[in-house]
PDB file of N, H, CA, C and O in Angstrom:
ATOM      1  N   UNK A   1     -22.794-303.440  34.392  1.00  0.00           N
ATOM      2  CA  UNK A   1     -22.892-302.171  35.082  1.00  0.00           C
ATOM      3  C   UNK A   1     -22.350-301.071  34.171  1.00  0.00           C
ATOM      4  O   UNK A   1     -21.322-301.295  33.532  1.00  0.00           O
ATOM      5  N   UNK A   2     -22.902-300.037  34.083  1.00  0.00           N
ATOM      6  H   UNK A   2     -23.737-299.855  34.602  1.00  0.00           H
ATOM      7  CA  UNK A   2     -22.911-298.789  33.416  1.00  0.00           C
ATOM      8  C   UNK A   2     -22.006-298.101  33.645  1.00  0.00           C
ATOM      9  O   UNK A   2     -22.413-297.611  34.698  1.00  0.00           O
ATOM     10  N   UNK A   3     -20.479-297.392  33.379  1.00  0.00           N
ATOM     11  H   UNK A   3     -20.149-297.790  32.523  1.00  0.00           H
ATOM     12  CA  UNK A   3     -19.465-296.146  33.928  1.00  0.00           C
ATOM     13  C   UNK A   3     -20.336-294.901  34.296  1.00  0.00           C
ATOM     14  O   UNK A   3     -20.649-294.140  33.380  1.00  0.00           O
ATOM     15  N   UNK A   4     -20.605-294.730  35.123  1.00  0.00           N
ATOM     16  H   UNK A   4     -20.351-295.347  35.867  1.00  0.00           H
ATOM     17  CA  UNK A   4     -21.377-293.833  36.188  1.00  0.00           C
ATOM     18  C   UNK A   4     -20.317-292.577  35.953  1.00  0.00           C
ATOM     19  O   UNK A   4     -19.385-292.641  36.755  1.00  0.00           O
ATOM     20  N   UNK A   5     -20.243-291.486  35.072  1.00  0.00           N
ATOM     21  H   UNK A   5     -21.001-291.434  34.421  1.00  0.00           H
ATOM     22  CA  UNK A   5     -18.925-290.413  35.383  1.00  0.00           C
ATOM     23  C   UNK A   5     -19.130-289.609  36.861  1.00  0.00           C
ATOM     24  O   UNK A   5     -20.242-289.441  37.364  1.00  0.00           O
ATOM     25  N   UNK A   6     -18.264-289.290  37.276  1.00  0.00           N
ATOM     26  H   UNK A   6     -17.362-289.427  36.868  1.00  0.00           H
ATOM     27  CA  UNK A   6     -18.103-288.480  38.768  1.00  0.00           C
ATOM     28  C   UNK A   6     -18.859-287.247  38.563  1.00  0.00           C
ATOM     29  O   UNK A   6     -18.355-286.506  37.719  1.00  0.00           O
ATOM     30  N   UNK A   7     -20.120-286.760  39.206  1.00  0.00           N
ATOM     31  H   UNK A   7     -20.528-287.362  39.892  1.00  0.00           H
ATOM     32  CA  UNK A   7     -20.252-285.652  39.281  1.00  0.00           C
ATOM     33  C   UNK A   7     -19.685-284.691  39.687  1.00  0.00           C
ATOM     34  O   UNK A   7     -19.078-285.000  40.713  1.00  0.00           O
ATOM     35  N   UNK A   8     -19.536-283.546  39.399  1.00  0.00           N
ATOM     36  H   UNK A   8     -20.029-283.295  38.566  1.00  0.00           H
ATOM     37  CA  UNK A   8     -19.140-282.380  40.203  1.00  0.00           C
ATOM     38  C   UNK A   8     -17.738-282.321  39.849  1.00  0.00           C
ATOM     39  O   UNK A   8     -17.200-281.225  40.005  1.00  0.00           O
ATOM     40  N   UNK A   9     -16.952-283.391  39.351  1.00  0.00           N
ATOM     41  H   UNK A   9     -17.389-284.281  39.224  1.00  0.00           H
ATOM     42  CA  UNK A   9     -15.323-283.458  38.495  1.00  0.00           C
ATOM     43  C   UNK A   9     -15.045-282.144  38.878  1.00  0.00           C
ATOM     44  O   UNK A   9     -15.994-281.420  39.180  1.00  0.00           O
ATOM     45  N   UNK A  10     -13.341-281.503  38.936  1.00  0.00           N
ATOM     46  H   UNK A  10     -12.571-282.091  38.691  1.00  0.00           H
ATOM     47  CA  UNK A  10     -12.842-280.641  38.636  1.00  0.00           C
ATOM     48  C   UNK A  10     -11.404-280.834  38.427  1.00  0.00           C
ATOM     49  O   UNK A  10     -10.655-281.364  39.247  1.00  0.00           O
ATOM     50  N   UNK A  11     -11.080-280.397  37.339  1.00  0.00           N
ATOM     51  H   UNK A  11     -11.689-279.967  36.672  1.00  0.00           H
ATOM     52  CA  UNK A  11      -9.563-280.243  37.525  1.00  0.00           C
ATOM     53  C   UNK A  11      -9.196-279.478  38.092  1.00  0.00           C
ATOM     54  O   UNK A  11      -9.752-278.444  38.462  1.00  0.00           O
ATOM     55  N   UNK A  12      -7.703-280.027  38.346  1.00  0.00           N
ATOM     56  H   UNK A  12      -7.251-280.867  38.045  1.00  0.00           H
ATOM     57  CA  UNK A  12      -6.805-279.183  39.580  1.00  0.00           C
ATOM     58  C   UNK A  12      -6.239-277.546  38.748  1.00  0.00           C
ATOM     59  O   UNK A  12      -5.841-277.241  37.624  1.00  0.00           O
ATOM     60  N   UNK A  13      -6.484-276.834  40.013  1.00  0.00           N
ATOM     61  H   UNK A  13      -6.808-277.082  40.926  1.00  0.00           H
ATOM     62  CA  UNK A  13      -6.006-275.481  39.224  1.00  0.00           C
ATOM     63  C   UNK A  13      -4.896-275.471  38.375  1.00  0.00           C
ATOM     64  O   UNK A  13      -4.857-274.717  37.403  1.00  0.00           O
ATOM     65  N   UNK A  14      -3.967-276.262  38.664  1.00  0.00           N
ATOM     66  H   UNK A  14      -3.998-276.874  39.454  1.00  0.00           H
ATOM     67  CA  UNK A  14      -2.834-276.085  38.206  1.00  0.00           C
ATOM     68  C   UNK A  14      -2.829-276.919  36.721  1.00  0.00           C
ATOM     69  O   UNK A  14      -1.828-276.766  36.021  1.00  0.00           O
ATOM     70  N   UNK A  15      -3.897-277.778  36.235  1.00  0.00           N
ATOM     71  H   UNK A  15      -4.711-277.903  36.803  1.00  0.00           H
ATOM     72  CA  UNK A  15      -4.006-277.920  35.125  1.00  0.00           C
ATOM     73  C   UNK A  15      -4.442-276.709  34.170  1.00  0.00           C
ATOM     74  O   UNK A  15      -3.913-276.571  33.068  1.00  0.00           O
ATOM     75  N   UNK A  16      -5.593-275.697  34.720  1.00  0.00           N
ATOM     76  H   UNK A  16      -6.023-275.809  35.616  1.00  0.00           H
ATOM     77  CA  UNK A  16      -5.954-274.387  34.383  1.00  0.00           C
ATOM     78  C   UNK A  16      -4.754-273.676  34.159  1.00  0.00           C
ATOM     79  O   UNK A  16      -4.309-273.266  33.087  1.00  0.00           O
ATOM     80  N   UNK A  17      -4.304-273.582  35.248  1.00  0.00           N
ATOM     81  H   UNK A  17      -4.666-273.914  36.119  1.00  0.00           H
ATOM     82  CA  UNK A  17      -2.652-272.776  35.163  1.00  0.00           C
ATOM     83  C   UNK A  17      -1.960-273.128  33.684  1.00  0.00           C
ATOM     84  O   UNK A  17      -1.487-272.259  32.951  1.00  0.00           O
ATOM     85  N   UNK A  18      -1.980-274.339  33.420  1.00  0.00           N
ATOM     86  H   UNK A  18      -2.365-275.044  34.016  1.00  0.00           H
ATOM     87  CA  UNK A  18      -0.660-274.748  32.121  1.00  0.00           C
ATOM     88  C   UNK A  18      -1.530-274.527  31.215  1.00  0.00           C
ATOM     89  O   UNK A  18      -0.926-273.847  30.385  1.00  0.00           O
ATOM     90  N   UNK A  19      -3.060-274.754  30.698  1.00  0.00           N
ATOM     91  H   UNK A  19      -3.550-275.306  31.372  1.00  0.00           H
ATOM     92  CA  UNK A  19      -3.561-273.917  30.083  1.00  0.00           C
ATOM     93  C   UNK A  19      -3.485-272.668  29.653  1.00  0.00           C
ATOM     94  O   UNK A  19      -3.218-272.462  28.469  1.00  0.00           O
ATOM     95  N   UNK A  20      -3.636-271.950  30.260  1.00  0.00           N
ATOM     96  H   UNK A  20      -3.852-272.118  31.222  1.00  0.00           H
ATOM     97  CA  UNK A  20      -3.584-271.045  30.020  1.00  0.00           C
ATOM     98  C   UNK A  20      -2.289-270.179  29.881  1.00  0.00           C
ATOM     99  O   UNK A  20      -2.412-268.984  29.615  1.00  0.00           O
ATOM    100  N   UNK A  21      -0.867-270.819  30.075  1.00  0.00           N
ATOM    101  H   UNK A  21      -0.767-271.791  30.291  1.00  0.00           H
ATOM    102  CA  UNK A  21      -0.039-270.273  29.961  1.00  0.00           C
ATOM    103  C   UNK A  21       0.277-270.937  28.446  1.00  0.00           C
ATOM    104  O   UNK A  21       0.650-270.243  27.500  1.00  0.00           O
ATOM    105  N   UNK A  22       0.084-272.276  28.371  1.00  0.00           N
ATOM    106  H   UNK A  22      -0.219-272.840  29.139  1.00  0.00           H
ATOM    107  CA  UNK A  22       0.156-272.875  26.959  1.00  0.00           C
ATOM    108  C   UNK A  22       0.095-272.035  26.036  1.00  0.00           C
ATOM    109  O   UNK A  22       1.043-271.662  25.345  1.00  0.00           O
ATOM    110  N   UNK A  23      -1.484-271.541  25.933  1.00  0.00           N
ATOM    111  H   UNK A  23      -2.254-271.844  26.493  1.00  0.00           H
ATOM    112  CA  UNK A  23      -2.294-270.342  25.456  1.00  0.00           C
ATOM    113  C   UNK A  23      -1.447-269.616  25.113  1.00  0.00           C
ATOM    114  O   UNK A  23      -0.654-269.939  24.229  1.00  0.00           O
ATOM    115  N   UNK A  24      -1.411-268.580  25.664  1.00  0.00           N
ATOM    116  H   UNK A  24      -2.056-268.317  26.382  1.00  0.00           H
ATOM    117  CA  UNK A  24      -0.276-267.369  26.559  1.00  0.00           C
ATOM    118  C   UNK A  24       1.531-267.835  25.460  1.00  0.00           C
ATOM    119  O   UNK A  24       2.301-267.021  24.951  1.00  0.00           O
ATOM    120  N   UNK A  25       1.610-268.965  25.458  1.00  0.00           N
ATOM    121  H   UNK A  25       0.984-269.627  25.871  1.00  0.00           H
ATOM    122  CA  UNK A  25       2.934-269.214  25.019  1.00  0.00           C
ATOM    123  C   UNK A  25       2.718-269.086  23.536  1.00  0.00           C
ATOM    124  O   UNK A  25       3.498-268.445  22.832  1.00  0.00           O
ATOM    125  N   UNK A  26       1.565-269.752  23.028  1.00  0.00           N
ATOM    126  H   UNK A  26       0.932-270.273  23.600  1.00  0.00           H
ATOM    127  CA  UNK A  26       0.953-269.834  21.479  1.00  0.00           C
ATOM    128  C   UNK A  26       0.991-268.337  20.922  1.00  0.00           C
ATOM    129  O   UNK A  26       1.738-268.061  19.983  1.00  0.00           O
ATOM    130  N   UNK A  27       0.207-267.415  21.492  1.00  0.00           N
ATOM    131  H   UNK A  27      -0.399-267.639  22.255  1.00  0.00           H
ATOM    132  CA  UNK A  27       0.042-266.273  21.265  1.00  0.00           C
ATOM    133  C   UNK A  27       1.070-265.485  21.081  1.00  0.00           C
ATOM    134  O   UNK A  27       1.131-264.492  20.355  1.00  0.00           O
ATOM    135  N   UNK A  28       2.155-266.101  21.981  1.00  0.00           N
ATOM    136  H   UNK A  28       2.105-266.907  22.571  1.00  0.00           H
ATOM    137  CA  UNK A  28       3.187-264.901  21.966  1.00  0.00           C
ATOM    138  C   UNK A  28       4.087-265.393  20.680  1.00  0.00           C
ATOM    139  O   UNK A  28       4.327-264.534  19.832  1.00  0.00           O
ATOM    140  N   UNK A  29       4.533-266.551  20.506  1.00  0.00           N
ATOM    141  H   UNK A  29       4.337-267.249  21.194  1.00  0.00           H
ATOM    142  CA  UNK A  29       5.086-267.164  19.065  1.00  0.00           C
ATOM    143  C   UNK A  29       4.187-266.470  18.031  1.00  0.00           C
ATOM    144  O   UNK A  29       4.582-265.896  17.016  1.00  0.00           O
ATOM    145  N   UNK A  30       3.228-266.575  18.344  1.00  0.00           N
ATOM    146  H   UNK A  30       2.907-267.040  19.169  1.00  0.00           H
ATOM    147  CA  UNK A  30       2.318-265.670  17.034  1.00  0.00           C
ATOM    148  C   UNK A  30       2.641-264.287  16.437  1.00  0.00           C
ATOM    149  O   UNK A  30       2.656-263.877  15.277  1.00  0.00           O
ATOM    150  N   UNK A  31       2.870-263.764  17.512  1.00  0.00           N
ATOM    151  H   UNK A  31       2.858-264.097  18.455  1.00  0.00           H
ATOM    152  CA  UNK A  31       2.753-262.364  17.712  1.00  0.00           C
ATOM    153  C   UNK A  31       4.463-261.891  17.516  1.00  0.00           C
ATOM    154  O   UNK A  31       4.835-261.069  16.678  1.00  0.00           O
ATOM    155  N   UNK A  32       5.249-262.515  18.356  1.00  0.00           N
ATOM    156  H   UNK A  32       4.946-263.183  19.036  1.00  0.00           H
ATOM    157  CA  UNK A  32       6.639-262.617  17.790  1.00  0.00           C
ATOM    158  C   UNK A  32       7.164-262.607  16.009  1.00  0.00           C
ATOM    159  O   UNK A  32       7.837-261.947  15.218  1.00  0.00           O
ATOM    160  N   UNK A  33       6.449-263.641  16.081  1.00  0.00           N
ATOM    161  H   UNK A  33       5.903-264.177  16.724  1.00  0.00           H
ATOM    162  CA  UNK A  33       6.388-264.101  13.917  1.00  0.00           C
ATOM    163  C   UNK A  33       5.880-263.061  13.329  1.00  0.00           C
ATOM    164  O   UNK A  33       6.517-262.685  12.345  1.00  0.00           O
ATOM    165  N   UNK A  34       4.704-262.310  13.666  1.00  0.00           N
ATOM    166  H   UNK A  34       4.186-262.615  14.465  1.00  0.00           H
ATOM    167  CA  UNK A  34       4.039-261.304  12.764  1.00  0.00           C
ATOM    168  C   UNK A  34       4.805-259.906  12.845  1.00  0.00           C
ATOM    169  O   UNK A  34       4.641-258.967  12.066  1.00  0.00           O
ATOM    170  N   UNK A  35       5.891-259.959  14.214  1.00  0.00           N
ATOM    171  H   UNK A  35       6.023-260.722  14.847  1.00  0.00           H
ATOM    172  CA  UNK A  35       6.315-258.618  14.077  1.00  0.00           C
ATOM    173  C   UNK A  35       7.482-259.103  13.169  1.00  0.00           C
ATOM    174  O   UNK A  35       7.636-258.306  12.243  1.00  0.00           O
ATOM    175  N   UNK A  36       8.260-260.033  13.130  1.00  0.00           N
ATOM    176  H   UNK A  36       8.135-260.681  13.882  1.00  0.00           H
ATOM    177  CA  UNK A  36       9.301-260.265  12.165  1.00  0.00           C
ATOM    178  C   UNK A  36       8.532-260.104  10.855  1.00  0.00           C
ATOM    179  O   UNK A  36       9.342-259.840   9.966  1.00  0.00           O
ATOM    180  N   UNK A  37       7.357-260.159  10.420  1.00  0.00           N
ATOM    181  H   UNK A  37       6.699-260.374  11.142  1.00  0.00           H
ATOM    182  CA  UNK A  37       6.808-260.258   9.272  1.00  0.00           C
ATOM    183  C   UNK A  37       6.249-259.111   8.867  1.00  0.00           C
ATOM    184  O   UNK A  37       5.628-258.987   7.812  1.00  0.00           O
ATOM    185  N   UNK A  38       6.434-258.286   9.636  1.00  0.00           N
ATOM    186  H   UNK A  38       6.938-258.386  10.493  1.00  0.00           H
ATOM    187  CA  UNK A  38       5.661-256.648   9.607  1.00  0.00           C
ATOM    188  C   UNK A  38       6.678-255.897   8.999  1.00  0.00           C
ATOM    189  O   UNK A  38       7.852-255.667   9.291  1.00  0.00           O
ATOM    190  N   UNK A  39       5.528-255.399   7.583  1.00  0.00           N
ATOM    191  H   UNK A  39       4.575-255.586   7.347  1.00  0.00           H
ATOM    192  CA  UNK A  39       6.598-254.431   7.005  1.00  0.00           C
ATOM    193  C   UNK A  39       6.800-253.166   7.734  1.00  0.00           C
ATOM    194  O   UNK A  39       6.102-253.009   8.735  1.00  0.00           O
ATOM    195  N   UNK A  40       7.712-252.146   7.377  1.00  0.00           N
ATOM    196  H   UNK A  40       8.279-252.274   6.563  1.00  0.00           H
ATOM    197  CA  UNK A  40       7.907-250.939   8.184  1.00  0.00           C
ATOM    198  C   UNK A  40       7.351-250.404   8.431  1.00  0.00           C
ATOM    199  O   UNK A  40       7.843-249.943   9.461  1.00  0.00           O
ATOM    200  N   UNK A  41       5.967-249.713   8.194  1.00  0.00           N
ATOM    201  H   UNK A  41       5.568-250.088   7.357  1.00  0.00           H
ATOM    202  CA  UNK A  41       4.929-248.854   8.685  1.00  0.00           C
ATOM    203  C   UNK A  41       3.934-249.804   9.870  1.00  0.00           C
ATOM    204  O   UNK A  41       3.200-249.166  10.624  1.00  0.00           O
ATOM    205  N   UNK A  42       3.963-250.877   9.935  1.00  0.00           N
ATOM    206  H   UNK A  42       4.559-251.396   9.323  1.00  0.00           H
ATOM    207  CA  UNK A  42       3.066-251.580  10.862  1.00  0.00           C
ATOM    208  C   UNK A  42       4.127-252.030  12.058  1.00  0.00           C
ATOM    209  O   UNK A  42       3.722-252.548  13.098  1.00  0.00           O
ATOM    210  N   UNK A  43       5.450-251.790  11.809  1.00  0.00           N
ATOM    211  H   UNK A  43       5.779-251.369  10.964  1.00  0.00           H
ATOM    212  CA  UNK A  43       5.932-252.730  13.047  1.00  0.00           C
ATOM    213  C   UNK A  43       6.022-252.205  14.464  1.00  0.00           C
ATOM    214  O   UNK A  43       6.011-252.830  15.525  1.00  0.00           O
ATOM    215  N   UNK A  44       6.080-251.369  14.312  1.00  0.00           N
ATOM    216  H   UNK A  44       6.089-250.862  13.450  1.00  0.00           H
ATOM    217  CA  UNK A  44       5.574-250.376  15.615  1.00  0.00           C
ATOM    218  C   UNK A  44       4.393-251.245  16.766  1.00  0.00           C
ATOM    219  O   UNK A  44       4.578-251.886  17.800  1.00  0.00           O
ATOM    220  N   UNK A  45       3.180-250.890  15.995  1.00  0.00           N
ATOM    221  H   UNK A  45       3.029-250.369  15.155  1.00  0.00           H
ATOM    222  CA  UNK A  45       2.058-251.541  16.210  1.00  0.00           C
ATOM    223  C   UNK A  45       2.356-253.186  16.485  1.00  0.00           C
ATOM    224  O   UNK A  45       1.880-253.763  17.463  1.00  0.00           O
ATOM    225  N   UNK A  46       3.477-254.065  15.171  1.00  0.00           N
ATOM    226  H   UNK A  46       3.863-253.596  14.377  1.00  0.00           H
ATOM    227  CA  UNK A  46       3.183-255.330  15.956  1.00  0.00           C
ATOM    228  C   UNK A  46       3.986-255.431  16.852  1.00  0.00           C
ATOM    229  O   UNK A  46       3.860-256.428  17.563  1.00  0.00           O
ATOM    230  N   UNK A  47       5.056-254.504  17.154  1.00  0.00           N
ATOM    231  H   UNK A  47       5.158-253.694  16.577  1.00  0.00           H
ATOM    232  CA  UNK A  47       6.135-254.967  18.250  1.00  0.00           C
ATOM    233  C   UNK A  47       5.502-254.489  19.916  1.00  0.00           C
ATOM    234  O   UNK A  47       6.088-254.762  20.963  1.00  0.00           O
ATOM    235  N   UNK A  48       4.267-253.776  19.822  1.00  0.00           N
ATOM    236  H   UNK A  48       3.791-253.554  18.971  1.00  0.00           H
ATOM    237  CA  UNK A  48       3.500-253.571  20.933  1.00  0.00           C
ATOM    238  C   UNK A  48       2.432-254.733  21.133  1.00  0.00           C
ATOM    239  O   UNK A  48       1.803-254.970  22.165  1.00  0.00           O
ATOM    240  N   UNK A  49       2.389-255.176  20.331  1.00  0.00           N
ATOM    241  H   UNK A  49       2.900-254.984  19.493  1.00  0.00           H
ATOM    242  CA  UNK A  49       1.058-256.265  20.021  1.00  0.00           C
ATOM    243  C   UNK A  49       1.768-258.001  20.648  1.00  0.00           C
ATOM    244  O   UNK A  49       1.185-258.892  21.265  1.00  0.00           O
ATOM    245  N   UNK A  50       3.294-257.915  20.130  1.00  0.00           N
ATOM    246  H   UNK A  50       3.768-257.191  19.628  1.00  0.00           H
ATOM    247  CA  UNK A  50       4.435-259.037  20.762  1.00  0.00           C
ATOM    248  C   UNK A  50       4.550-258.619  22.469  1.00  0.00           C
ATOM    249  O   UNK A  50       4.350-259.278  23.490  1.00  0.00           O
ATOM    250  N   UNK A  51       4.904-257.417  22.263  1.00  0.00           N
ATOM    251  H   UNK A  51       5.066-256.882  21.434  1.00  0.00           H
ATOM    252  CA  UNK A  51       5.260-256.994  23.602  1.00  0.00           C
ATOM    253  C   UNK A  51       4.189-257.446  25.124  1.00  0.00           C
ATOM    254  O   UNK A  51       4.575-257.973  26.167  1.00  0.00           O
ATOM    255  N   UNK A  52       2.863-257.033  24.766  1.00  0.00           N
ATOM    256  H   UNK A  52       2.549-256.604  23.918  1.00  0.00           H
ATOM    257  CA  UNK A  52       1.750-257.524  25.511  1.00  0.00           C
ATOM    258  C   UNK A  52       1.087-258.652  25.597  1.00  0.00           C
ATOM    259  O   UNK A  52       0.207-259.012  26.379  1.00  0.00           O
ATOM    260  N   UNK A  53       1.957-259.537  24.091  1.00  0.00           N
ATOM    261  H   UNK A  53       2.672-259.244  23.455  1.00  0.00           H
ATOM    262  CA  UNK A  53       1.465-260.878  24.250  1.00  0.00           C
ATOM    263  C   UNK A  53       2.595-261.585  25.252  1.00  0.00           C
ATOM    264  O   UNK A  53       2.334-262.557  25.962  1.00  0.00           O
ATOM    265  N   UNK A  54       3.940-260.910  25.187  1.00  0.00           N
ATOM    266  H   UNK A  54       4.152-260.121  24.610  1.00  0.00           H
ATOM    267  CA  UNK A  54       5.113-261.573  25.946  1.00  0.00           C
ATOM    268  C   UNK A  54       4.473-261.264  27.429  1.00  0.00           C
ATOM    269  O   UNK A  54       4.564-262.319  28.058  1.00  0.00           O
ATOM    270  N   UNK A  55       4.005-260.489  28.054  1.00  0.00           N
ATOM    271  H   UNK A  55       3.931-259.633  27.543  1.00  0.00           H
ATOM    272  CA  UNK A  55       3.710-259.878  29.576  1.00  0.00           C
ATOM    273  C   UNK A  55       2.416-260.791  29.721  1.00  0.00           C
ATOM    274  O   UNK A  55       2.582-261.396  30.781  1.00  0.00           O
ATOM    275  N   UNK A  56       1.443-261.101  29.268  1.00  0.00           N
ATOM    276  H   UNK A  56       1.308-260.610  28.407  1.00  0.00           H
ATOM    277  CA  UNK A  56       0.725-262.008  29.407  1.00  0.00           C
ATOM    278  C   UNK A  56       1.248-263.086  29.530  1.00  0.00           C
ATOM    279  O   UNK A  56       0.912-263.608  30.593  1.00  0.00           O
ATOM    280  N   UNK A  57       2.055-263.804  28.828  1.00  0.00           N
ATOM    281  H   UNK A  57       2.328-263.380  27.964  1.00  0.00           H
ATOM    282  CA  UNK A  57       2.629-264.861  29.149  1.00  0.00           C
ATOM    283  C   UNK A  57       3.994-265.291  30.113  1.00  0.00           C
ATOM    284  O   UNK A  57       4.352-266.443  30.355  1.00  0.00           O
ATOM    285  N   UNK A  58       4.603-264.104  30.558  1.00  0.00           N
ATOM    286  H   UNK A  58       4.312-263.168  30.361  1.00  0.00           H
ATOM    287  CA  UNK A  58       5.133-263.860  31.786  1.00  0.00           C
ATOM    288  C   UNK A  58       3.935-263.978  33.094  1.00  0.00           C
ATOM    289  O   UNK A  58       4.132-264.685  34.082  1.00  0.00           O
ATOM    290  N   UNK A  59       2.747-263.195  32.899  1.00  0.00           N
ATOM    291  H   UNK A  59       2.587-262.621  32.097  1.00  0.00           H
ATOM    292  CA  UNK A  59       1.933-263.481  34.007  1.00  0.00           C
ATOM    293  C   UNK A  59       1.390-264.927  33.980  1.00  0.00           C
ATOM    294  O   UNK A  59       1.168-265.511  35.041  1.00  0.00           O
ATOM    295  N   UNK A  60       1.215-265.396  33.022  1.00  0.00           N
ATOM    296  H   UNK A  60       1.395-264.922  32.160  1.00  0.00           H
ATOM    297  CA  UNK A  60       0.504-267.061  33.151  1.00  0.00           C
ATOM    298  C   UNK A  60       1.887-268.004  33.656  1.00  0.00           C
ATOM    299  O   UNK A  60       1.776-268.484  34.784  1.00  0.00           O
ATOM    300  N   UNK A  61       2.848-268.226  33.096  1.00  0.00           N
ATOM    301  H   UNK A  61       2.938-267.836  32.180  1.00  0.00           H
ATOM    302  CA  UNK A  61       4.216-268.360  33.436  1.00  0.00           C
ATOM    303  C   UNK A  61       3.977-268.276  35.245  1.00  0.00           C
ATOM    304  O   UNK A  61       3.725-269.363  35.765  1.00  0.00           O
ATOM    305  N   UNK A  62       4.043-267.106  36.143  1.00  0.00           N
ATOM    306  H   UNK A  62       4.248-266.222  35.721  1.00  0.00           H
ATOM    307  CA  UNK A  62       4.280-266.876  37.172  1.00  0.00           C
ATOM    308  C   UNK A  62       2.878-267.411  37.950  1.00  0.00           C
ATOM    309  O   UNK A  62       2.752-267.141  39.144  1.00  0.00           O
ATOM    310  N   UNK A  63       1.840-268.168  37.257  1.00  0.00           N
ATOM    311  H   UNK A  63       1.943-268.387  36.286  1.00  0.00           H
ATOM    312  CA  UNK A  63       0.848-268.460  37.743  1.00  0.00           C
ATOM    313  C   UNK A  63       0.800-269.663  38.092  1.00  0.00           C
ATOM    314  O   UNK A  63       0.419-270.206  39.129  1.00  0.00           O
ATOM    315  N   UNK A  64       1.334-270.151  36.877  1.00  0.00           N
ATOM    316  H   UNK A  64       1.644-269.710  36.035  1.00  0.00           H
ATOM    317  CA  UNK A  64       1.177-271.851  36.659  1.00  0.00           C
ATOM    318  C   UNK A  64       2.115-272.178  37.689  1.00  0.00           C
ATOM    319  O   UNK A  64       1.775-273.105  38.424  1.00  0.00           O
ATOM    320  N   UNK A  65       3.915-271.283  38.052  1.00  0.00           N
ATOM    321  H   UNK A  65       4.192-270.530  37.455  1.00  0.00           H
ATOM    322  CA  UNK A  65       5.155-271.605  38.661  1.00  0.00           C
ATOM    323  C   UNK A  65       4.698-271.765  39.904  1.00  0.00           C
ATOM    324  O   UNK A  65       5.248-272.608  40.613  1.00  0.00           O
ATOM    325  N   UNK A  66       3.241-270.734  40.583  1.00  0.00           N
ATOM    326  H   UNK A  66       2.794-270.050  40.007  1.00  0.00           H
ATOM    327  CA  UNK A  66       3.004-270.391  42.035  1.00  0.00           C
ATOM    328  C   UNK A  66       2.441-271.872  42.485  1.00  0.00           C
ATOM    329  O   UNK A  66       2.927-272.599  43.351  1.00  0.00           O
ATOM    330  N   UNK A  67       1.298-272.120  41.674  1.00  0.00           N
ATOM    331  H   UNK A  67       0.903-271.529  40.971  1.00  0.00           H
ATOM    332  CA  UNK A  67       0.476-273.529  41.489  1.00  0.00           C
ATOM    333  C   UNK A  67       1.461-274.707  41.422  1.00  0.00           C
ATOM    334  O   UNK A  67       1.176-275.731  42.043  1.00  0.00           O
ATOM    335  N   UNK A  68       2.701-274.627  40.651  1.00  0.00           N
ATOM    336  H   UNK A  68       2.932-273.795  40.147  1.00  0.00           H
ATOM    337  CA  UNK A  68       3.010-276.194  40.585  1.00  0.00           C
ATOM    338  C   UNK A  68       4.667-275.882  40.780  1.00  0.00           C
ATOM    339  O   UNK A  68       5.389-276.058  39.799  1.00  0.00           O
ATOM    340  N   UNK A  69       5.191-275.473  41.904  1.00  0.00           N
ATOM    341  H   UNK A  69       4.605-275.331  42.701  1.00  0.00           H
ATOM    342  CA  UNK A  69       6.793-274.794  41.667  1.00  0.00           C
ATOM    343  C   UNK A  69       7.649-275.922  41.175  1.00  0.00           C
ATOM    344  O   UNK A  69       7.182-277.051  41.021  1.00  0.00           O
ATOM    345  N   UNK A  70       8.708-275.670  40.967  1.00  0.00           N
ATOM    346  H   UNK A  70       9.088-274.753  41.093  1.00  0.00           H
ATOM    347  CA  UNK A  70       9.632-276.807  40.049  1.00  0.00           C
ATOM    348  C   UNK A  70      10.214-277.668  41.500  1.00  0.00           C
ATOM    349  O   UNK A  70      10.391-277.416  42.691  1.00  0.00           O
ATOM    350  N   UNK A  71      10.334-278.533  40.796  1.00  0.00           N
ATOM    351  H   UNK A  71      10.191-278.738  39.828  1.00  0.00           H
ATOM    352  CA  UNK A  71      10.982-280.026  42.091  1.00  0.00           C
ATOM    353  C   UNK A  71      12.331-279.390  42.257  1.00  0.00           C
ATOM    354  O   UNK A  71      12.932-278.716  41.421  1.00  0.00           O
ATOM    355  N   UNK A  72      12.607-279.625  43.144  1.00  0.00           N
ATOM    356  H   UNK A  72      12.118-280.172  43.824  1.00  0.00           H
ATOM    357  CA  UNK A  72      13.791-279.728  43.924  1.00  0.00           C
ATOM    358  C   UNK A  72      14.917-280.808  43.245  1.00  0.00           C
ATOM    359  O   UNK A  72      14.870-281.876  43.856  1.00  0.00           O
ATOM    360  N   UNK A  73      15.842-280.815  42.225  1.00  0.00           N
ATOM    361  H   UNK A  73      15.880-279.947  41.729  1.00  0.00           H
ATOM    362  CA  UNK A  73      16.636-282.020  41.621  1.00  0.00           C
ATOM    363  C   UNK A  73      18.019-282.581  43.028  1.00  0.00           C
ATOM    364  O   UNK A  73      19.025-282.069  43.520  1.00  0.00           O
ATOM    365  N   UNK A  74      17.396-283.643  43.151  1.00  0.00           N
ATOM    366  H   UNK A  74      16.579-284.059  42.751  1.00  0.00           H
ATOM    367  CA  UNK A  74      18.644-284.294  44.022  1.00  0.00           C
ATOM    368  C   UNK A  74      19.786-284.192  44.067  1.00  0.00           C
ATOM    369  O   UNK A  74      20.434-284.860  44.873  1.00  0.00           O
TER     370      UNK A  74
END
């Protein structure tokens, strides 16, 4: 017999959620590093460029937390 895959599959939002905050977390290390790496006439520009990558990843952060809130420790 043949593995038949499930049609119609979906992952659970909350896998989307850590995605995309993953994402969101990558970007902002990125963007963090390049403003430490920005000489003086550009850092302006990258410390706005960190700044909006950090608020994006505050919003994915508060997305993924709504979707999967932290356990309760005994």
């Amino acid at each position: 017999m043949l593995f038949q895959p499930r049609r119609n599959r979906r992952r659970p939002p909350v896998d989307d959620a850590y995605t995309e905050w993953l994402d969101a977390h990558s970007r902002c290390t990125d963007a963090l590093a390049a403003w430490r790496r920005a000489e003086p006439r550009g850092r302006s520009a990258a410390y706005r460029a960190y700044h909006a990558a950090l608020e994006h990843e505050e919003r994915a952060a508060a997305e993924l937390e709504r979707l999967q809130p932290p356990s309760l420790a005994a």
